[in-house]
N, C-alpha and C positions, 0 to 999 in steps of 0.2 A: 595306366599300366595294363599292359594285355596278359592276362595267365597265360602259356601254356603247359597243359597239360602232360602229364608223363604216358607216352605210349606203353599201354600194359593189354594184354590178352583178357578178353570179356568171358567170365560165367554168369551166370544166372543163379538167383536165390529164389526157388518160386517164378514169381513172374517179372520180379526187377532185375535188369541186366544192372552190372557190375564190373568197371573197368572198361575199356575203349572209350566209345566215343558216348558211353549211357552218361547220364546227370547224375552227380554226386551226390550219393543218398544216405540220407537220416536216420538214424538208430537208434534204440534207446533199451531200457533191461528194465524186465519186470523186478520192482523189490518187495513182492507178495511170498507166501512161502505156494511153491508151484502145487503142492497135493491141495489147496486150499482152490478147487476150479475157478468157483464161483467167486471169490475177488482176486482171483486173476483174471479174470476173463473181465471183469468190471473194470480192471486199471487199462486192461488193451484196447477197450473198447475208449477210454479215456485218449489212450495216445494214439490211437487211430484218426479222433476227433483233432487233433492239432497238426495232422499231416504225418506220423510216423511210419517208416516205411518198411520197416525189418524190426521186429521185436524178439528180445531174446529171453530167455527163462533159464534159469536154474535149477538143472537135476542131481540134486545132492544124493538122491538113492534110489530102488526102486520103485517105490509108491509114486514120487515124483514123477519116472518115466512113464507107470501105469497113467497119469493124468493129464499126459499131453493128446490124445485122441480127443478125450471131449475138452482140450483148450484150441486145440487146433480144427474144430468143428464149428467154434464157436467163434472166430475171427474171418479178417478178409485180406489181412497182409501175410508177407512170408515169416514164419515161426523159424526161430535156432535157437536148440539147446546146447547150453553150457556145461560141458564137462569136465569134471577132476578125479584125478585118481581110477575110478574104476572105469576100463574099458567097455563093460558090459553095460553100463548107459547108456552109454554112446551107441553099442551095437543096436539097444533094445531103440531108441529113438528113432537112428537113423530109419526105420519103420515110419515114420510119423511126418518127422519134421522137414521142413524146406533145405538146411543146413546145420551141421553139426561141427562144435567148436571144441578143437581140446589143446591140450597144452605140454609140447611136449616135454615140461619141465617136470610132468608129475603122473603122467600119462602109463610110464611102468616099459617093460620090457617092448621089442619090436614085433615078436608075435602077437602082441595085444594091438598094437597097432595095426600089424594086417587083418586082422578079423573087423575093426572097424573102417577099412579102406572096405574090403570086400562088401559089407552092410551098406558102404554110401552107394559104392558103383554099384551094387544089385537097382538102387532106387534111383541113379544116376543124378543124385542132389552131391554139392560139395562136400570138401573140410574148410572149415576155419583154421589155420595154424597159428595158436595165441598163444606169443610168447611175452611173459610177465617177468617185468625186476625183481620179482618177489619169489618168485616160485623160477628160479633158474636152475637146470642140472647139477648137481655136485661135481662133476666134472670139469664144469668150467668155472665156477665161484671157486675150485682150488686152483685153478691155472690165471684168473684173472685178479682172484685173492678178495674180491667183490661184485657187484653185479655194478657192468659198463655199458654204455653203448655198442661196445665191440662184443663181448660176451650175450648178447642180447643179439644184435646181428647175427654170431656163429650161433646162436642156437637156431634160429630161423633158417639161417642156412645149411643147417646141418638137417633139418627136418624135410625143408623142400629134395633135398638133391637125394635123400634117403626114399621120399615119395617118387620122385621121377626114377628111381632107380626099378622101380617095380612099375614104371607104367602111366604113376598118375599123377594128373597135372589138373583135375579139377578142382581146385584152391584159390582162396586168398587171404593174406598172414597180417596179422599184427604185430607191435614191437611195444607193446607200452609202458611207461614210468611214469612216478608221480613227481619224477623231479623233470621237467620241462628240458633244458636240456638236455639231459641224457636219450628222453627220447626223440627229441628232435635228429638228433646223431645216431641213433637206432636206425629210424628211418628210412635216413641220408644216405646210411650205409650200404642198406637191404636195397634200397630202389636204385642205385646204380650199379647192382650186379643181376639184377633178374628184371622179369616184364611181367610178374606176377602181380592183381591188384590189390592194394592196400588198404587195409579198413584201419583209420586213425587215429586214435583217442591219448588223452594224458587220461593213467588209471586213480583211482584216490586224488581225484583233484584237491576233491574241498569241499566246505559251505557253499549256497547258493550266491556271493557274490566273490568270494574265493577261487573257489572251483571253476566258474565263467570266466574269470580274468584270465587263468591261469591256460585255460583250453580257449580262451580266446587267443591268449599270444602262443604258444606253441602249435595250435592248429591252422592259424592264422598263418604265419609261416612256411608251415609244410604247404598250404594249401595256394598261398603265394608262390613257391616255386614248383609249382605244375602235382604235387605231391599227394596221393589221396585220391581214393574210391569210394568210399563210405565210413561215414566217423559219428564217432558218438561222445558226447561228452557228457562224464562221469560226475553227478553230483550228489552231494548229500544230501537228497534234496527229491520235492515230490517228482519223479521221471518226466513227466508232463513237460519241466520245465527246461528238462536236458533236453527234449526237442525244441522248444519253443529258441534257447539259445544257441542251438547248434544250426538252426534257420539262418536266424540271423548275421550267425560268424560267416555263413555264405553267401546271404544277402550284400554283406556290406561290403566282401567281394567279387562282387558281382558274377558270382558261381551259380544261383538259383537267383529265382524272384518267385516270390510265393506270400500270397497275405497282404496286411497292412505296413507298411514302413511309416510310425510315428516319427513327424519332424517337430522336435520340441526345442526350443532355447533356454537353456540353461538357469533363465532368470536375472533378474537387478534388480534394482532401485528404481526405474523406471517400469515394471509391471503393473500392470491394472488390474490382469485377471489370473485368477489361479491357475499357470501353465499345465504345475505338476498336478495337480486333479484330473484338471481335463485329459491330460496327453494319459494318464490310468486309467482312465474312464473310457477312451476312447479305444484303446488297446484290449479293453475285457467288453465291451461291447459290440465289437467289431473284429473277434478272434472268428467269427466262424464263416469273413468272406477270405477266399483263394486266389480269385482275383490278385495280382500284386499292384498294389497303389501305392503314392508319398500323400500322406496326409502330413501339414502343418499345421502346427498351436504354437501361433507366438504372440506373446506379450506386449509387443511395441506397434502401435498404430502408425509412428512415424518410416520405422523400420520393417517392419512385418515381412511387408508385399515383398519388399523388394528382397529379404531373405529368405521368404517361401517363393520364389518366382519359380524355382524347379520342380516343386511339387507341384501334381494333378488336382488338389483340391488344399482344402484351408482356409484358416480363419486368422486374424487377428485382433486385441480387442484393448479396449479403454474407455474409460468418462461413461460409463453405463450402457455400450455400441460395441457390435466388434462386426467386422467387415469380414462377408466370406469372398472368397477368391479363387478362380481356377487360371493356372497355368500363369501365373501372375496377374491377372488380368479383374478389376476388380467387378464383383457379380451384384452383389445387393447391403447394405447395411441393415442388422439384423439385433433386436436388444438383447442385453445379455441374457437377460433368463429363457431364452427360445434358440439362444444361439448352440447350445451342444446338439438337441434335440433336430435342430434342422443341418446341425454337420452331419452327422448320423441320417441322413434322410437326404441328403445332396450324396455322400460317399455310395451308398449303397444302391440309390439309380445309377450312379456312375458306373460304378461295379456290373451291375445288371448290364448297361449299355456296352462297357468291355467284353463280358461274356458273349452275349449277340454277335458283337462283329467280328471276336473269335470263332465263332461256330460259323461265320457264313464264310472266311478266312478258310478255315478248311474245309469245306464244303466244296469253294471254289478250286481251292487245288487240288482234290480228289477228281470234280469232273474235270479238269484240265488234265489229270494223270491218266484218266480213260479216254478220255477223247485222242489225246499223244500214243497211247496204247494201240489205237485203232486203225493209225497211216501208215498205208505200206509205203514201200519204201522207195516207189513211185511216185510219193506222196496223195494218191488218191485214198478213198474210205475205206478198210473194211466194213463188209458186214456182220454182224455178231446179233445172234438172239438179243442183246441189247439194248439193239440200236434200231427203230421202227420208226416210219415217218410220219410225223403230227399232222391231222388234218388243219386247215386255215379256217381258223373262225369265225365267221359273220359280227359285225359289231351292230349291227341291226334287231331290234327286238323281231 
């Protein structure tokens, strides 16, 4: 199945584009208390390390805002803070930060709201418009009688067309619920009327393997039908790991390739070696190459090969042996007690070796884009400061 994508107009958060034809990017929220610099700045630097691409923080008050300059000094991705209720955070941040998030459920009157438009545009960074089940206007929980997918919708839409009314369209809006459907139909609703981009997430998913399931099938979904700019998925759970799965849920539609893709078998009766250690072992020892690889660990000697045959690298293992393998194809037989050690040492020259031929990859197509740069339209050379002719070198001492 081919995604495609929902045509939406691109901002910029910092330095990641957002919406058109940019990569669907990864999110996650600090759960430090933000006046607290110094383990804040230690968990970003945490989700930095796992690939996170936008990190957001929580400004519950002033102090808060006071201690986003030396967080935001102290990182290298794009910083957004989260605001509620008072506008004056939002003003004092947008100072700061790459993008500022508010909510027009709780957000307060629309002169509050211009004073924070005027603060982003002065910095030319966006708004977030998050709209939450939880926190929806009284206006429309009395007209819907609950909070809906449709009530959730008008409120998003009643924010946007309020913004463009005055001007401004550098945005992109959330709709989220903790109950999956609803937001699914949130959504659904918002992206077939506007072409503004959508930042994803089910709010209050859950536990660590609740919360995944649960932002696995609702974002999965939206993400499946072209739906989705940057998503995060909400857990109760160290942050680290709402990247680590929200890679994945894109991984495995083939939206990003980023890291290791562990191929593991489920297990039987027929296992030799301990699948689930290794495929653990392999995933926390091997989280800090980029590279995207399939590595497999499976258990059957008879079956292995031929069910790791799409994986770039792997092993399979029995009777005290386990056979490593690349591309199905089998490499060496290796005893058990040497064999993690030397997967881990096969994976990571491979890794190395992919990076290389990336970097000469673009390297080649850079001089190809100058060299195409340089034909008039005559087809002959320009010349450019550039371009000088190499003397012919003797191969004679």
């Amino acid at each position: 199945m081919r995604i495609a994508r929902r045509k939406t107009r691109q901002i910029r958060v910092g330095n990641v584009k957002i919406g058109g034809d940019a990569p669907i990017s990864v999110q996650s929220m600090c759960s430090t208390d933000t006046r607290d610099v110094k383990a804040t700045v230690e968990q970003i630097r945490q989700l930095e390390e796992v690939g996170c691409e936008l990190i957001r923080v929580a400004v519950p008050d002033m102090e808060a805002a006071e201690a986003l300059p030396k967080i935001k000094a102290q990182m290298s991705v794009p910083l957004i803070a989260d605001i509620h209720f008072d506008h004056r955070l939002a003003v004092k941040a947008a100072g700061v930060v790459d993008c500022v998030r508010i909510n027009p459920g709780n957000i307060g009157a629309w002169w509050k709201v211009a004073e924070v438009i005027k603060a982003v545009n002065d910095r030319g960074i966006p708004l977030r418009i998050g709209v939450n089940g939880g926190s929806l206007e009284r206006a429309l929980l009395d007209k819907y009688g609950y909070p809906t997918a449709e009530a959730l919708a008008e409120s998003a839409l009643n924010a946007v067309h309020a913004l463009e009314d005055v001007g401004f369209t550098n945005m992109k809006v959330s709709l989220k619920a903790s109950d999956v459907h609803m937001a699914i139909d949130a959504y659904w609703l918002f992206a077939h009327q506007t072409d503004y981009p959508l930042h994803i997430g089910i709010t209050e998913a859950g536990t660590a393997i609740t919360g995944a399931v649960k932002s696995a099938i609702g974002l999965g979904w939206l993400l499946s039908h072209g739906i989705g700019d940057t998503l995060r998925v909400s857990l109760a759970a160290d942050p680290v790991e709402e990247v680590k799965v929200g890679f994945e849920i894109l991984k495995s539609l083939e939206l990003r390739h980023r890291g290791i893709n562990v191929i593991a078998c489920p297990t039987c009766g027929r296992v030799e070696i301990d699948v689930v250690r290794m495929a653990n072992e392999l995933e926390k020892r091997l989280a800090h190459i980029k590279t995207p690889l399939n590595v497999s660990v499976l258990g059957c000697v008879v079956n292995g090969i031929g069910e790791g045959k799409e994986a770039d690298i792997g092993v399979a293992g029995g009777e005290g042996v386990g056979i490593l393998f690349k591309k199905g194809k089998l490499v060496c037989k290796v005893p058990m007690a040497e064999l993690m050690d030397r997967l881990i040492e096969e994976v990571e020259l491979l890794a190395r070796e992919k990076e290389a031929e990336g970097a000469r990859d673009e390297h080649v197509a850079l001089v190809r884009e100058h060299a195409s740069s340089l034909l008039r339209s005559d087809g002959s050379v320009a010349t450019t400061s550039l371009v000088r002719e190499l003397p012919v070198l003797s191969d004679k001492n």
